[in-house]
N, C-alpha and C positions, 0 to 999 in steps of 0.2 A: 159159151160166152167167155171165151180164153180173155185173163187180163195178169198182166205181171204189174210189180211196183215199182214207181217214179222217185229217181233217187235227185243228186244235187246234179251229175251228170246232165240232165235235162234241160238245168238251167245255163241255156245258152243263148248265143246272138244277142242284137243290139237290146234287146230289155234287158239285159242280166250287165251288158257291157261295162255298165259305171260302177257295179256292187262294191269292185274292189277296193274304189274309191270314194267309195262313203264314208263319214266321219260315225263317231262312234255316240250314243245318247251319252250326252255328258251327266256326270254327279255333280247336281249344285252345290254350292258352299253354303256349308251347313248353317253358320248366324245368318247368311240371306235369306234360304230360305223359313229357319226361323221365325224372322222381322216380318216375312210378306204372309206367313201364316197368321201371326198377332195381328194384325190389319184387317186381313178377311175375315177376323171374328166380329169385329168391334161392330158390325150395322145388325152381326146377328142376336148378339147376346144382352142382358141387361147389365146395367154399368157394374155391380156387386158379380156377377158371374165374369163379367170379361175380366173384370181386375186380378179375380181368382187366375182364371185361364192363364192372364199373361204373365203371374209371376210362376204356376207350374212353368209355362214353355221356358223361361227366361233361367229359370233352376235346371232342367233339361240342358238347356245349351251349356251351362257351364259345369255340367257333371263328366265326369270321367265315361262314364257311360258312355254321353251322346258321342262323343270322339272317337270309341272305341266301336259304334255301328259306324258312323261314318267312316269309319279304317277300314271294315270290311265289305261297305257298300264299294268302296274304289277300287280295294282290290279285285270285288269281283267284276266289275267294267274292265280293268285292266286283264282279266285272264283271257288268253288269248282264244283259247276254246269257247269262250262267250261270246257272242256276236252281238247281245242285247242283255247289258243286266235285268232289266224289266220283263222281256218275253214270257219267257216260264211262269212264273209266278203270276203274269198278268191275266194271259190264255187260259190257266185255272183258275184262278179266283173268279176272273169277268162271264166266263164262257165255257170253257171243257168242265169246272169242275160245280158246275151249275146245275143244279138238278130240277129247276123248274122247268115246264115245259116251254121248249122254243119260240111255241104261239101259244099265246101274242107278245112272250116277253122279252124275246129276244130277236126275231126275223124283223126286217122292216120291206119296207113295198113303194115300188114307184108305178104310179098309175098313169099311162101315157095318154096325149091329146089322139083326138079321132084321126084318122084317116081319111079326110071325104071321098078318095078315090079305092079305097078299098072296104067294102060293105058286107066281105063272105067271110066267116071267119077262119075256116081254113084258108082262102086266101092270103089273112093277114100272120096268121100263125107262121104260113107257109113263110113271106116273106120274112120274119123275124126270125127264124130258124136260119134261113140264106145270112142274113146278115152275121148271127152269132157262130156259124159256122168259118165265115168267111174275118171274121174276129178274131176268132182262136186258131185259124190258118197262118195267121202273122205270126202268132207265141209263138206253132208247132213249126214255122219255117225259117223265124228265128228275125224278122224284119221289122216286128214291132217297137217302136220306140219305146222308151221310160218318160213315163210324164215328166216336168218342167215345173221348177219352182221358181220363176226369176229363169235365171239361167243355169241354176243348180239343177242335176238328175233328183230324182225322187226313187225311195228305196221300191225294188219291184217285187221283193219276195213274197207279198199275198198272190201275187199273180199264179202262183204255182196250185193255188188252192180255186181256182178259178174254176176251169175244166175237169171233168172225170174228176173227179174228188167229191166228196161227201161223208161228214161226219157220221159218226157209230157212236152209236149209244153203249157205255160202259161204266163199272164200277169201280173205284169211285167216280173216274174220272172218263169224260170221252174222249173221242182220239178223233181225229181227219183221217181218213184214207185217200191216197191218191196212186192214179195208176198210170201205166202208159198208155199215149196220148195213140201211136199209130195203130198198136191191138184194140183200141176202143174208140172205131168211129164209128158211136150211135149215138143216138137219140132216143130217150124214153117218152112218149104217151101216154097221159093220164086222162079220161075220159067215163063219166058213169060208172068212179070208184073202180076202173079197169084198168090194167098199164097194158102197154103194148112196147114195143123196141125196133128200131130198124135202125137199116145202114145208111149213114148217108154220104156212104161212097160205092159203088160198084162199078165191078171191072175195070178199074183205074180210077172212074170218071165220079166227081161230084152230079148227083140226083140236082135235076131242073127244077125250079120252081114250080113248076106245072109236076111234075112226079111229087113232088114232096106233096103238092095242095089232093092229087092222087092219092099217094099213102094215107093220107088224114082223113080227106072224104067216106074211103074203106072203112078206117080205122072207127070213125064218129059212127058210121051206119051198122058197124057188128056191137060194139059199144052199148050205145042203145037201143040192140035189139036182145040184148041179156043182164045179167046182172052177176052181182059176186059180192063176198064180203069186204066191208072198205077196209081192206091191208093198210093202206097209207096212213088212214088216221091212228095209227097206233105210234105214228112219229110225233103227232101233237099232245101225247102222254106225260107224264113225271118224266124223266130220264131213265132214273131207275129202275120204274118200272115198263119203261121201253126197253129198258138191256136185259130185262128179261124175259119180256115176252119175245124181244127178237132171237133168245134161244130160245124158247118154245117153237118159233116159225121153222127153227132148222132140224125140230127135230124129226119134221112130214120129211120125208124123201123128195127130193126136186126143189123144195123152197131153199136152199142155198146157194142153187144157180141162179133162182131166179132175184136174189136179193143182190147179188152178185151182180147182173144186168143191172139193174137199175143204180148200182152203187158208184160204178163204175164207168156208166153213161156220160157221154160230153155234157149232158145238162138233160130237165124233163120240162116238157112243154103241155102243161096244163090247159084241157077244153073243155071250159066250164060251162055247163047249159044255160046259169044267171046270164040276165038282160038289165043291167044297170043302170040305172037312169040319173041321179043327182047323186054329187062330187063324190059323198057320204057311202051311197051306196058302191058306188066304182071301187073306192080306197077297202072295204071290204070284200070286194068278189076277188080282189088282185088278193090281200093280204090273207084274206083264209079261206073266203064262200065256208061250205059248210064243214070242210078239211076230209071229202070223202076222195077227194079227186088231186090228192097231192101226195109230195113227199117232203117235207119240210123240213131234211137232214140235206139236203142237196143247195147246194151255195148259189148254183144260178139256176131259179123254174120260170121262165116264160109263161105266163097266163093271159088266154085271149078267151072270151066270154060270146054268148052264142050272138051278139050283135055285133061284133067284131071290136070290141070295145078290149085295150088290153095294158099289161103293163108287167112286173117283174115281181116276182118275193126274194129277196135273199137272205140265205142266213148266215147270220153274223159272226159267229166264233173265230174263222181263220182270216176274213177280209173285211175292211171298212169298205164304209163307200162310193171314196172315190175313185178306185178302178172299177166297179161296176156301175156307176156314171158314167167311167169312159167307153164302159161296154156298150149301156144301151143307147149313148147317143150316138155312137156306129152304127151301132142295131138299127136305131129310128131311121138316119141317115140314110142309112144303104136301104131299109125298107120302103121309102119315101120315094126312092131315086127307080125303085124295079116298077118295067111297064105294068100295065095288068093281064093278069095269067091269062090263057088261051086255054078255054076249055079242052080240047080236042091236040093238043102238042106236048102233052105226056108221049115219050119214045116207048119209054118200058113199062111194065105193068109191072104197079105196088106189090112189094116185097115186105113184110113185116110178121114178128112175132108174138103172141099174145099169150103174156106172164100170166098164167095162170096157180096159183097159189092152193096149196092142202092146207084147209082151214078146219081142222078139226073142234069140237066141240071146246076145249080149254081156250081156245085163238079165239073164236067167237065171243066167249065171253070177255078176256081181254080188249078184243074191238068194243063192244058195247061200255065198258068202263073206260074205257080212253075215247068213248065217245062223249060221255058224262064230261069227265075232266073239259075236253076242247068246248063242249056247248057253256059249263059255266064260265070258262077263260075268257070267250067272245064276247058272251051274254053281259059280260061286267063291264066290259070298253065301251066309256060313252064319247064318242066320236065326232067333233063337225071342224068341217073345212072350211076353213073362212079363205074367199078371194077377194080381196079388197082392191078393187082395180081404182081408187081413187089416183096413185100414182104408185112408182116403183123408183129402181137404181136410179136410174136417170136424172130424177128428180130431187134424192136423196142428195144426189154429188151436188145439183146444182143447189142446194141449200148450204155445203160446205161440210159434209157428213159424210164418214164413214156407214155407206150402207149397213154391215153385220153390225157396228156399235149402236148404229141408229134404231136397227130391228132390238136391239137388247132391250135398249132402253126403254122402247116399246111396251116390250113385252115385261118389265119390272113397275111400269108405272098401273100398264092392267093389272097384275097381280097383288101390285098393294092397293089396288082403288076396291080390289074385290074382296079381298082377305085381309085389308086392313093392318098389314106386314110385311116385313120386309122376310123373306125365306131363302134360305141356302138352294144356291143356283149354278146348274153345269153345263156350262159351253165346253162341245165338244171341240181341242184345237189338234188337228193334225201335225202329227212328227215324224212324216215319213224320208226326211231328210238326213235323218239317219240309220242307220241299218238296221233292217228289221223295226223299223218304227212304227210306232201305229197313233197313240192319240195322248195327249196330257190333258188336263182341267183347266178350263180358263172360269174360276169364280167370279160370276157376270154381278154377284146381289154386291156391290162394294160402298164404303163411305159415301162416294160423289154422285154415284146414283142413291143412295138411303138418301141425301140431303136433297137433287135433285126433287124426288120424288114426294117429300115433305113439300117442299115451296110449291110443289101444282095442287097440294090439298089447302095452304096455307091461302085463305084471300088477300092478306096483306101482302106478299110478296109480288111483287111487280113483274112484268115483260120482263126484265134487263137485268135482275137479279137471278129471273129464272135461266132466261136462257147463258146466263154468266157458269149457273151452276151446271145446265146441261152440259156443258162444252166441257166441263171440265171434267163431268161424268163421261163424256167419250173418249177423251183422250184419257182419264183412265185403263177405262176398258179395253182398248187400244194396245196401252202400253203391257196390261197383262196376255194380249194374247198374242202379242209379240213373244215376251216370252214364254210362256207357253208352247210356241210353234219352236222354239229353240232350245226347247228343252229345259227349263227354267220355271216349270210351274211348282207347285208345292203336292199337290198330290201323291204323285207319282215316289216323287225323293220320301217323303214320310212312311210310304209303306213300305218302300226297299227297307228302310233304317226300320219299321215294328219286324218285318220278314226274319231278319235277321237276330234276332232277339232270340238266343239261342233254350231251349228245352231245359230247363231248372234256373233259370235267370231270371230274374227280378224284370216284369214288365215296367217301362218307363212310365211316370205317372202322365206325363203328353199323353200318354195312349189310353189310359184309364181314365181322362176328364172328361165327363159328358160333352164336352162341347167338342172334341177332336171327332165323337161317332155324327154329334147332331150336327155340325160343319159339311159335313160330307153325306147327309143324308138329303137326295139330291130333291127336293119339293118342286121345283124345277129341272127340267131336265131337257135341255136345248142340242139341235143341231143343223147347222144350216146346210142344204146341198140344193143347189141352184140350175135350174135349165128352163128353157124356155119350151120345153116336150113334155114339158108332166102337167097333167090335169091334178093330182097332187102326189105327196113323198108323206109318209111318215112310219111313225112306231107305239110303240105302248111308253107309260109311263114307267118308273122304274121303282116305284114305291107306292104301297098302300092308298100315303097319304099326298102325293103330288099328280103332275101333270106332266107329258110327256109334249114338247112343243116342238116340232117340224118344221122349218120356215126355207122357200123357195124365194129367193128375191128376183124377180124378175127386170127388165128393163122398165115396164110401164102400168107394173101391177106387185101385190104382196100374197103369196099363197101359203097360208098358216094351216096347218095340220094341229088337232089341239084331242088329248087322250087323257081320261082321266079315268078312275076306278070308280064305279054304282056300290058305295057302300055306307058305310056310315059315319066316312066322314065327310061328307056332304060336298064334294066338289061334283061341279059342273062345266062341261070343254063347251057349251053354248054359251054362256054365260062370262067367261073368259074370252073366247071368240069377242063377244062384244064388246067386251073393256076393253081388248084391244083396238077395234077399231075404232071406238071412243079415244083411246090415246093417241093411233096415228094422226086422226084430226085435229087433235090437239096440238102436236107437237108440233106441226107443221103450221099450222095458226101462229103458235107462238113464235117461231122462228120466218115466218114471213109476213107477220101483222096483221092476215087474216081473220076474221071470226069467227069461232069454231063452230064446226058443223052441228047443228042441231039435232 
């Protein structure tokens, strides 16, 4: 399984085209960002703590100090060797230098709508292969566009970590490996804890959809006629102790080719023998099933389940996403669009390899412990998908609403009708508008929703006060995640400025107030990514003590993904489920003088 490494050279044709002319993630100005920091405290904290906080920030702003991090946050944007003062520092702290396991806490999962005309699940695999092949043929031939923001390009540099690529567990930190694209046209198979690898090109020519549905058929039928230690799940470990059991795997003879194949793979395509039936269960057979049949260090795994029920895991470290949005709704698209396979018009007889792994006694035991870790990581996610099909986008605009504001608000009025508070809350806003951009914070919990959210508990506040406050609550929220998308949030600028905060230096007091850790300790934790192909989208929560919320807005429906941790502090993703859709009725009552759904 020869593979050499993928350098910048790579990055060529119409995706890469606009790179050169992308602007750079600006450094805001420091008293603004300041100012819009003191603000997004004020709904979190109690009057006696915020007054504290805001004369720290406000002594901060005018210390010699804060000037002198902001001196060196510009400079480092201005070096020309930098492409992204944020990258580095982001990519470790969020992701490479993360030592939790990837599942559940970092991989997210798109579960796709049925197929009614494709019922066999290698059929549907097969098809979804076709499609993702015929996807990364654009990258590799160089015709792919760059997404569109308005009329602005969108930065394409995740795209590189798309294909053949797959993160490696290391100390301290993990790394991406990426290879070349034309020495690695395979595809890995995962099946009854077994991998398997073929080509999916011979003698010039791309394998048929009927040969692929062929290789699979072979592959399921040897698959579960044996068995073998689940290798894979040693990827849903600590990190740590993934980067060391993965030298323990190389130190059998043969297992560093065969890690080598799968690492290296265009992507792995998971065949899960789960039969899923309700939303709940689907969003689990895509996001782990039992994690004996996966690789969960590989960025893009295709998972079709043995009712042909299917959808994507990807893991997050090197790509957001929405280029793997753009992937699978090609994916769906092209797989939609293919006749149905012809038993008997396979040309060439299945061609494939079956990675087989020396598992000796030390690896064994490592799999059984990294079996433990992934059973209680799962076992903890309490998970329900709410589809509220009462109405969607559609409906939103015609009430005069920013759909994403609208879902916030939503989702901040369940929150406090549940928990009785208003808590620190992260919308995810994209920045891929500039180079190498990936995401800033849009703090959703603000003044005008805190106030809003008061006047729907308060009974004396009227229709027309309330809905005076909502409106004002959206164009709030609005207004911040505009900037946010422009690089203008406060997050991001405040940790460049602690980053730099150089080793025997007096740490700022901003950064030692409890309220700058509790501010950003995300109790909420939002992201919206939208299709009308997914039966649902989501992730884990991102803390102990919050909720991990997913939200799909559709044309003529709301599909909430809602994760919280089984521990002791007693939150429940049912129970939130419902306040939400107690609030969508509401709100929409309130704003079109309806009475609310009982």
């Amino acid at each position: 399984m020869a593979t050499s490494s993928r350098d910048s050279a790579h990055e060529y044709g119409a995706l890469y085209g606009q790179q050169s002319q992308l602007p750079r993630l600006p450094v805001p100005d420091l008293q603004t960002t300041l100012s819009k920091y003191v603000v997004s405290l004020e709904p979190l904290l109690s009057a006696d703590d915020y007054a504290r906080s805001k004369r720290i920030v406000e002594e901060f702003g005018q210390s010699a100090q804060a000037h002198e991090l902001q001196r060196r946050l510009e400079a480092r944007a201005a070096d020309p060797d930098c492409a992204n003062w944020l990258e580095e520092w982001w990519n470790d702290l969020s992701y490479m230098g993360y030592r939790d396991p990837v599942i559940p806490y970092v991989s997210y999962h798109y579960s796709f709508n049925d197929d009614p005309q494709c019922t066999r699940a290698t059929e549907r695999a097969a098809k979804l292969i076709s499609g993702a092949i015929a996807f990364r043929q654009q990258i590799v031939d160089g015709t792919l566009e760059p997404e569109m923001q308005r009329d602005a390009p969108l930065c394409s540099h995740s795209y590189k970590f798309m294909f053949n690529a797959c993160r490696v567990p290391h100390r301290p930190s993990d790394y991406c490996r990426i290879v070349d694209y034309q020495a690695n046209q395979t595809v890995v198979v995962v099946r009854n804890a077994q991998f398997f690898v073929f080509s999916f090109v011979r003698d010039g020519t791309l394998l048929s959809v009927e040969e692929i549905v062929a290789t699979l058929d072979q592959i399921v039928e040897e698959a579960d006629s044996g068995a073998a230690v689940p290798v894979g799940i040693l990827t849903a470990d600590s990190r740590d102790s993934w980067a060391q059991n993965r030298e323990l795997l190389l130190q059998s003879s043969g297992n560093a080719e065969l890690l080598d194949a799968i690492e290296s793979a265009a992507f792995v395509v998971s065949l899960e023998s789960d039969q899923p039936v309700t939303r709940e269960e689907l969003s689990r057979a895509i996001w782990h099933s039992n994690g004996r049949s996966r690789w969960f260090d590989k960025p893009c795994q295709f998972v079709v389940c043995d009712n042909a029920r299917a959808g994507f895991c990807g893991e997050h470290s090197m790509m957001d996403g929405t280029p793997t949005l753009r992937l699978v709704e090609f994916v769906i698209a092209h797989a939609l669009a293919l006749p149905p396979a012809q038993p008997d018009a396979a040309r060439r007889q299945p061609e494939y390899t079956a990675l087989r792994f020396k598992t000796p006694p030390a690896v064994v035991d490592a799999v059984k412990r990294a079996e433990a870790v992934f059973a209680d990581g799962v076992a903890k996610q309490h998970l329900k998908v709410l589809n509220f099909a009462a109405y969607g986008k559609e409906q939103i605009k015609r009430l005069g609403c920013s759909p994403d504001a609208y879902v916030q608000m939503a989702i901040q009025l369940a929150y406090t009708r549940l928990h009785g508070r208003v808590r620190p809350t992260y919308e995810a806003s994209m920045t891929r508008r500039f180079l190498h951009g990936r995401t800033e914070t849009c703090r959703s919990a603000t003044r005008e929703s805190a106030a809003w959210c008061a006047a729907m508990r308060d009974p004396g506040v009227g229709t027309a006060a309330r809905i005076k406050l909502f409106r004002a609550a959206l164009a709030q929220h609005t207004q911040l995640t505009t900037q946010a998308v422009a690089g203008q949030g406060v997050d991001r600028h405040l940790l460049g400025l602690r980053m730099l905060v150089k080793r025997g230096e007096q740490m700022p007091a901003i950064f030692e107030d409890p309220a700058y850790a509790y501010s950003a300790h995300w109790y909420v934790s939002t992201s919206q990514m939208s299709s009308e192909n997914f039966a649902s989208y989501g992730w884990s929560e991102v803390t102990p003590r919050g909720y991990g919320v997913a939200y799909n807005i559709r044309k003529h429906s709301l599909l909430i993904h809602f994760t919280c941790m089984r521990n002791e502090h007693g939150l429940n993703s049912d129970h939130f489920a419902q306040c939400f859709e107690t609030a969508a009725y509401d709100i929409r009552a309130m704003l079109s003088g309806q009475q609310p759904k009982q």
